[in-house]
N, CA and C atoms as a LAMMPS dump frame, in Angstrom:
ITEM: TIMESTEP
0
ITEM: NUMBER OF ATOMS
354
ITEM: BOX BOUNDS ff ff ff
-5.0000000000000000e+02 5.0000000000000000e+02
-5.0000000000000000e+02 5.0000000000000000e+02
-5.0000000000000000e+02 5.0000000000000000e+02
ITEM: ATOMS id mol type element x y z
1 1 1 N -19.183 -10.375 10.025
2 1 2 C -17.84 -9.832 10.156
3 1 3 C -17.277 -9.423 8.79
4 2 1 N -17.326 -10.162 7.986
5 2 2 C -16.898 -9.734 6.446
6 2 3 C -17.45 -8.954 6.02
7 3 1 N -18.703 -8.207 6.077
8 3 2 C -19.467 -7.195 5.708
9 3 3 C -18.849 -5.991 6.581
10 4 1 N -18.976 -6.061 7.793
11 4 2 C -18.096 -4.952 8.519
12 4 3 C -16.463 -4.585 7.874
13 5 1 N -15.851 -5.679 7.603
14 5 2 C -14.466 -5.484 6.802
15 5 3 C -14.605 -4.364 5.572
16 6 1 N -15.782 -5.254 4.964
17 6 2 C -16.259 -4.622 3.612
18 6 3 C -16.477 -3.262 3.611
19 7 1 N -17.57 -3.187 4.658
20 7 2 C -17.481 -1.73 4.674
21 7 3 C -16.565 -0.752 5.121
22 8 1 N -15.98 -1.374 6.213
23 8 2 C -14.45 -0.407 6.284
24 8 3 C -13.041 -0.039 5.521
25 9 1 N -13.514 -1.113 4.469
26 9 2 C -12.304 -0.962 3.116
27 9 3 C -13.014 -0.444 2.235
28 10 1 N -14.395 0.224 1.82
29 10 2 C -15.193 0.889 0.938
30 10 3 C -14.856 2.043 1.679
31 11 1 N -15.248 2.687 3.02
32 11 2 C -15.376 3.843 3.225
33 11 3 C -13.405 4.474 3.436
34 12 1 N -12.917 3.439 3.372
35 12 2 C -11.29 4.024 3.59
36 12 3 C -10.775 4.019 1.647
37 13 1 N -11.275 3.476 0.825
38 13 2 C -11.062 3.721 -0.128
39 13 3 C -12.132 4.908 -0.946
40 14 1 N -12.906 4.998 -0.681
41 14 2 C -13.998 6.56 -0.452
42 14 3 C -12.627 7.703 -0.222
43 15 1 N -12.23 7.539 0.994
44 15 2 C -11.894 8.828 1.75
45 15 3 C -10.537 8.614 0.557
46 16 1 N -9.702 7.919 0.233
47 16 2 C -8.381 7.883 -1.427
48 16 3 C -9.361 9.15 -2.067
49 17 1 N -10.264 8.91 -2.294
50 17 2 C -10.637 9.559 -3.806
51 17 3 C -10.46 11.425 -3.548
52 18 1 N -11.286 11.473 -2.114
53 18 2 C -11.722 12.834 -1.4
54 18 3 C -10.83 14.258 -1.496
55 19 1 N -9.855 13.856 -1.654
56 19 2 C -8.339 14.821 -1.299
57 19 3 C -7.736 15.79 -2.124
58 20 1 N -8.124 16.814 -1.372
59 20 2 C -7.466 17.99 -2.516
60 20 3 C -5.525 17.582 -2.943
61 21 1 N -5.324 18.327 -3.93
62 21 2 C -3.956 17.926 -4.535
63 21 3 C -2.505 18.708 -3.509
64 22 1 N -2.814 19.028 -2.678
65 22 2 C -2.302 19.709 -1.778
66 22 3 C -1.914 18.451 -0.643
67 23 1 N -3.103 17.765 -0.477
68 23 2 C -3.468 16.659 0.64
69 23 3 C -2.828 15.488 -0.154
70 24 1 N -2.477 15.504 -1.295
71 24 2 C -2.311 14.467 -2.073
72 24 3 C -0.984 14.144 -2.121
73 25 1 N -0.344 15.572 -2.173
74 25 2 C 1.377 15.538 -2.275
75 25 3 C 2.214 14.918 -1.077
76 26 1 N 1.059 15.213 0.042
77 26 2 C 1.474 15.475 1.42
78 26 3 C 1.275 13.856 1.436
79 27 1 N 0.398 13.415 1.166
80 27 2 C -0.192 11.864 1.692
81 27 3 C 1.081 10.827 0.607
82 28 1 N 1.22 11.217 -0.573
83 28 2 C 2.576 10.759 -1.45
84 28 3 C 3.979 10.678 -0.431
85 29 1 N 3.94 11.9 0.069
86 29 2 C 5.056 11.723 1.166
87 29 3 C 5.439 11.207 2.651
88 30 1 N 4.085 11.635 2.419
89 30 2 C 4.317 10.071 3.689
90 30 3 C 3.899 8.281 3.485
91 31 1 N 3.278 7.972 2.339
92 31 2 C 3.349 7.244 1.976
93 31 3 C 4.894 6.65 1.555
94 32 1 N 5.616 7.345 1.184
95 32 2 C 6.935 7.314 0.599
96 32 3 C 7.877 7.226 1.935
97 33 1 N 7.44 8.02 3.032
98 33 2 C 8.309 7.746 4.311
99 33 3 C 8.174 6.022 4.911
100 34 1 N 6.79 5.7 4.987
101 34 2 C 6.154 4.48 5.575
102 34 3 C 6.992 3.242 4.836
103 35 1 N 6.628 3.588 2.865
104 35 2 C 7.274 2.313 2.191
105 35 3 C 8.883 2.465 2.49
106 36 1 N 9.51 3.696 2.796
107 36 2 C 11.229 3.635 3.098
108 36 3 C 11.564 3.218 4.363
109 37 1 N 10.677 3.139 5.617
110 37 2 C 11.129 2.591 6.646
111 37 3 C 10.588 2.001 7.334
112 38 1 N 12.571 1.05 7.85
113 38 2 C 12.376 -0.062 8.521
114 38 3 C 11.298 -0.709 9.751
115 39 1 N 10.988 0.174 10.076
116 39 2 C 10.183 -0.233 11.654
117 39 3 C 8.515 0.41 10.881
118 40 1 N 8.753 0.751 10.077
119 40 2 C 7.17 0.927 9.6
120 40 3 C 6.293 -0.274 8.553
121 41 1 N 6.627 -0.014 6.988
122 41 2 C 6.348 -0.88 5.776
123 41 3 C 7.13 -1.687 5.857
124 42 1 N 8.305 -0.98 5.445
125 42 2 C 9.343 -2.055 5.02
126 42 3 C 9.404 -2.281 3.762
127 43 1 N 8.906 -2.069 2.653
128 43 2 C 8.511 -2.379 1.678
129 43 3 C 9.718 -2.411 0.843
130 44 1 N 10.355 -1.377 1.165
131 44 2 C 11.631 -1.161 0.089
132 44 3 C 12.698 -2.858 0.673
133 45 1 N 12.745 -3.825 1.55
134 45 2 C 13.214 -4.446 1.629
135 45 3 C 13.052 -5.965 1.037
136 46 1 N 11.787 -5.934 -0.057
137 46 2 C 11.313 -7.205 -0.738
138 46 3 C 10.871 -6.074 -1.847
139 47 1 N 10.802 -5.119 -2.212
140 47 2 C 10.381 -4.383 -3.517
141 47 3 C 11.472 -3.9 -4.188
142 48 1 N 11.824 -4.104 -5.551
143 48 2 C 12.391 -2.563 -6.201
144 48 3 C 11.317 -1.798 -6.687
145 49 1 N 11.21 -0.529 -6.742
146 49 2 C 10.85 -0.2 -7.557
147 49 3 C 10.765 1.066 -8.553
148 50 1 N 10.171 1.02 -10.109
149 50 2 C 10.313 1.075 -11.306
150 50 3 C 10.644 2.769 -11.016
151 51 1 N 11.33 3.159 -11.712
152 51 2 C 11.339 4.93 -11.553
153 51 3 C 11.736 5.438 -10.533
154 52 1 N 12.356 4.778 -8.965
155 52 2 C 12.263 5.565 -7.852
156 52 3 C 13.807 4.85 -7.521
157 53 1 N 14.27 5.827 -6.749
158 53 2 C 15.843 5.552 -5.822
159 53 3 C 15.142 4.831 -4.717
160 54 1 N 16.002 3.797 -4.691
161 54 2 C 14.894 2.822 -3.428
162 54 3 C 16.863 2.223 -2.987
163 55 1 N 16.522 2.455 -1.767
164 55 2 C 17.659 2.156 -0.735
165 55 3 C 17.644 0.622 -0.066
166 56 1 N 17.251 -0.09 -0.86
167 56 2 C 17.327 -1.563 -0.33
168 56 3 C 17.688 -2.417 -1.422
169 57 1 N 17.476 -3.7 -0.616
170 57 2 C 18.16 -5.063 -1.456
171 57 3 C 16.357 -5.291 -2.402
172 58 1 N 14.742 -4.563 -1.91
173 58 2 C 14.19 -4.937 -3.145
174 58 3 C 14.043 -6.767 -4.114
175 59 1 N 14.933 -7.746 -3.532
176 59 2 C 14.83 -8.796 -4.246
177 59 3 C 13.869 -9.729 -4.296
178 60 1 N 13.024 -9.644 -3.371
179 60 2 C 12.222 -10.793 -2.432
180 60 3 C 10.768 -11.054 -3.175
181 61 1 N 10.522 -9.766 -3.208
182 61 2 C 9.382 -9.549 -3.788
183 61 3 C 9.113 -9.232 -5.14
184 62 1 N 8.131 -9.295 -6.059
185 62 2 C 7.717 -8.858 -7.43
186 62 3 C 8.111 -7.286 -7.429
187 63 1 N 9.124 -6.874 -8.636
188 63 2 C 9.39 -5.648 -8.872
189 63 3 C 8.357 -4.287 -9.181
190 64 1 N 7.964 -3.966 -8.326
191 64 2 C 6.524 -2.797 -8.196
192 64 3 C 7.29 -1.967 -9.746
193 65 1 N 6.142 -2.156 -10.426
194 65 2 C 5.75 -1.104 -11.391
195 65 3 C 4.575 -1.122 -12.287
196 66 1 N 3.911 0.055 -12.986
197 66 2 C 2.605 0.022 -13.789
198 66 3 C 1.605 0.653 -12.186
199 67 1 N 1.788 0.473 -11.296
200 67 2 C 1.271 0.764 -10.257
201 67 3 C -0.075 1.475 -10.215
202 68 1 N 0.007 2.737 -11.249
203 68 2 C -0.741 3.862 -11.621
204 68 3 C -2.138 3.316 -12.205
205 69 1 N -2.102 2.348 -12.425
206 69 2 C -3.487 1.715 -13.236
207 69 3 C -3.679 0.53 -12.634
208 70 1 N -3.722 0.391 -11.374
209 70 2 C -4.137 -0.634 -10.723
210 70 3 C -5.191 0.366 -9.763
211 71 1 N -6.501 -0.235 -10.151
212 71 2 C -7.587 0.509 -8.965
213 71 3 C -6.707 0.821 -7.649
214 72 1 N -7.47 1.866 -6.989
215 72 2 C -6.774 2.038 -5.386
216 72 3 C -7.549 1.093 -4.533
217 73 1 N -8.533 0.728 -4.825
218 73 2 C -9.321 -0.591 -4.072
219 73 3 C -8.567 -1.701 -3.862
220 74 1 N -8.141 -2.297 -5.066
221 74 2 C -7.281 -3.518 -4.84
222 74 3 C -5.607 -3.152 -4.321
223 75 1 N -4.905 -1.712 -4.578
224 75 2 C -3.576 -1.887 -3.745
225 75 3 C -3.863 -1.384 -2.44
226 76 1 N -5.09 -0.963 -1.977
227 76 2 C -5.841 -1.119 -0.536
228 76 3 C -5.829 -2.182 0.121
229 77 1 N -6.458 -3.151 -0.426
230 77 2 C -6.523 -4.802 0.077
231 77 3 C -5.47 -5.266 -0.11
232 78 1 N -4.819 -5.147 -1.191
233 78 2 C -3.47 -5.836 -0.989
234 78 3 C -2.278 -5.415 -0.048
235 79 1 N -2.521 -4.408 0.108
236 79 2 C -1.602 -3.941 1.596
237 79 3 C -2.215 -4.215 2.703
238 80 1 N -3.453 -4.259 2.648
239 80 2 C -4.274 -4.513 3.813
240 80 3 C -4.46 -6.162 4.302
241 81 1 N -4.419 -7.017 3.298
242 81 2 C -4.241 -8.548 3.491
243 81 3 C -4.3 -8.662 2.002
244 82 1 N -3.191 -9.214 1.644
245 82 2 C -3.094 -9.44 0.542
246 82 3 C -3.282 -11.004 0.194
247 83 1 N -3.751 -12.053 1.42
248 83 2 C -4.468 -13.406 1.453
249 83 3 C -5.455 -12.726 1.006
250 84 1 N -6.422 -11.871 1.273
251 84 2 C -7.616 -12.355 0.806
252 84 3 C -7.866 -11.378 -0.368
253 85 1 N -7.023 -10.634 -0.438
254 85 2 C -7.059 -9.219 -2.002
255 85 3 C -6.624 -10.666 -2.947
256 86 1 N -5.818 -11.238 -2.984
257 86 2 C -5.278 -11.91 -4.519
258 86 3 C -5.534 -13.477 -4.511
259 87 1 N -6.302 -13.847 -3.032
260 87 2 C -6.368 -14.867 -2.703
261 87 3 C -4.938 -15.694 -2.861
262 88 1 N -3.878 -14.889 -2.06
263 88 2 C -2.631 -15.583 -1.711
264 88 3 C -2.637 -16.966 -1.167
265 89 1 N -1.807 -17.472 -1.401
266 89 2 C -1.848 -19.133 -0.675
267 89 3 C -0.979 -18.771 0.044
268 90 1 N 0.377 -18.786 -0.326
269 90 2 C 1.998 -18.62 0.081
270 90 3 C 2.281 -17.184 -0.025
271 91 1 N 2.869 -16.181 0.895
272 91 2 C 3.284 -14.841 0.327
273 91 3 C 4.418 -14.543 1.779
274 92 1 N 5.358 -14.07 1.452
275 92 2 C 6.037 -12.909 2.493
276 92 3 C 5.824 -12.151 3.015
277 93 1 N 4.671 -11.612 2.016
278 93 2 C 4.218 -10.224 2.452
279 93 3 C 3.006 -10.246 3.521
280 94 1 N 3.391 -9.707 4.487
281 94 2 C 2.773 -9.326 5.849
282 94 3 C 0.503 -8.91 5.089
283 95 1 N 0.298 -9.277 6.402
284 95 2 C -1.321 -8.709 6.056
285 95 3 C -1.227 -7.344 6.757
286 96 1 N -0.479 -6.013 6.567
287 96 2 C -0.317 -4.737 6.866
288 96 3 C -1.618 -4.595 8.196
289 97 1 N -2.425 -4.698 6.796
290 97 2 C -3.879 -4.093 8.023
291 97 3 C -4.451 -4.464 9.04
292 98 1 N -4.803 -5.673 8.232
293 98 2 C -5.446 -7.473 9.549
294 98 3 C -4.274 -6.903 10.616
295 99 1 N -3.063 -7.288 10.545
296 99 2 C -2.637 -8.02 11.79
297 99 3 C -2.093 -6.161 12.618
298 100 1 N -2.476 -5.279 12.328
299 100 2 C -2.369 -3.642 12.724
300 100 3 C -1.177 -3.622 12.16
301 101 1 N -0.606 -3.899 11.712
302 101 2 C 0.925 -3.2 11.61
303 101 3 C 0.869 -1.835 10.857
304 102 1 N 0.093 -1.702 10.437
305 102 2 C -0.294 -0.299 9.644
306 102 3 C -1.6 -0.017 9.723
307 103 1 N -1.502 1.347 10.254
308 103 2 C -3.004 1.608 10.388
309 103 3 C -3.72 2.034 8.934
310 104 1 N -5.052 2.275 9.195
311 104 2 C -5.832 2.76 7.902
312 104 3 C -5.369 3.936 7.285
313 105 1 N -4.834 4.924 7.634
314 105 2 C -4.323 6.378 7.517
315 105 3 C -3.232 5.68 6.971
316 106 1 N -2.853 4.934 7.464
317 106 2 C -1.317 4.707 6.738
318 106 3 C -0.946 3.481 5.546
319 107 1 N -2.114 2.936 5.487
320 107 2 C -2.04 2.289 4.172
321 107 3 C -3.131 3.122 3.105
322 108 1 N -3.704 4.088 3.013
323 108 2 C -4.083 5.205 2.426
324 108 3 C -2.547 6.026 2.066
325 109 1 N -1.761 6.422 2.819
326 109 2 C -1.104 7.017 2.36
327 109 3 C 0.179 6.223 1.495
328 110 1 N 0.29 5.008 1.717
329 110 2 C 1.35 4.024 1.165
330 110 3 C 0.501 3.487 -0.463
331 111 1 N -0.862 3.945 -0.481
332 111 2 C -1.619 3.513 -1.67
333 111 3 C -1.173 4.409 -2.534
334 112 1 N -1.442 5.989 -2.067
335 112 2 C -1.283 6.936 -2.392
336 112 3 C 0.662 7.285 -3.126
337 113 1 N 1.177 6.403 -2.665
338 113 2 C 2.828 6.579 -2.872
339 113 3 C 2.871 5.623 -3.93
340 114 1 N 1.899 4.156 -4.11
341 114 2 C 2.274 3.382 -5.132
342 114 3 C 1.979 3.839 -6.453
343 115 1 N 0.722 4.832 -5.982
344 115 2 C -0.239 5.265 -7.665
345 115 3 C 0.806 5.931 -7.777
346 116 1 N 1.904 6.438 -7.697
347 116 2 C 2.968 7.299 -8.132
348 116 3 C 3.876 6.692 -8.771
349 117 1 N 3.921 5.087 -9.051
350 117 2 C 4.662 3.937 -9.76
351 117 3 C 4.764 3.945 -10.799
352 118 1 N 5.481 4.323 -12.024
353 118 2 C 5.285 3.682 -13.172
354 118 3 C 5.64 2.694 -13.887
């Protein structure tokens, strides 16, 4: 089972790299829709973050920034289960992927919105 995981977070971080800059702007923006709303990420409600108008309280969580130089592999897993990306003990933050709340397309595109962090 962990090898099947494995490989489905290799070939979904494969397909990050693939994308013309056209596909890129587009995937930024909806990444940016997903982290702004409520019934989707949510993110903006435990994040501030660094450089961006963010419409929430942001307090809960570690203040997102530097974003841009964090492999897309690891803010893959960490949106995707971030127990087993940072080996969390205690966290708030939801396992996005594990438990479906976000599909693969859509934590690709919420990866795609963080590398835009500085």
């Amino acid at each position: 089972m962990k090898l099947i995981k494995k490989l489905f977070i290799a070939s979904a971080i494969c397909g990050l790299s693939f994308s013309s800059s056209f596909a890129d702007a587009e995937l930024v923006k909806k990444g940016e829709k997903i982290f702004n709303t409520k019934n989707l990420g949510n993110c903006l409600a435990c994040h501030a973050v660094n450089g961006k108008n963010i419409d929430g309280p942001g307090s809960m969580g570690p203040k997102l920034t530097g974003l841009q130089y964090w492999p897309d592999e690891l803010l893959y897993n960490t949106v995707y289960d971030i127990y087993s990306a940072r080996d969390a003990k205690i966290t708030s933050m939801p396992a996005f992927g594990k438990t479906g709340w976000l599909s693969d397309e859509q934590i690709k595109a919420v990866v795609a919105y963080l590398k835009t962090i500085q």
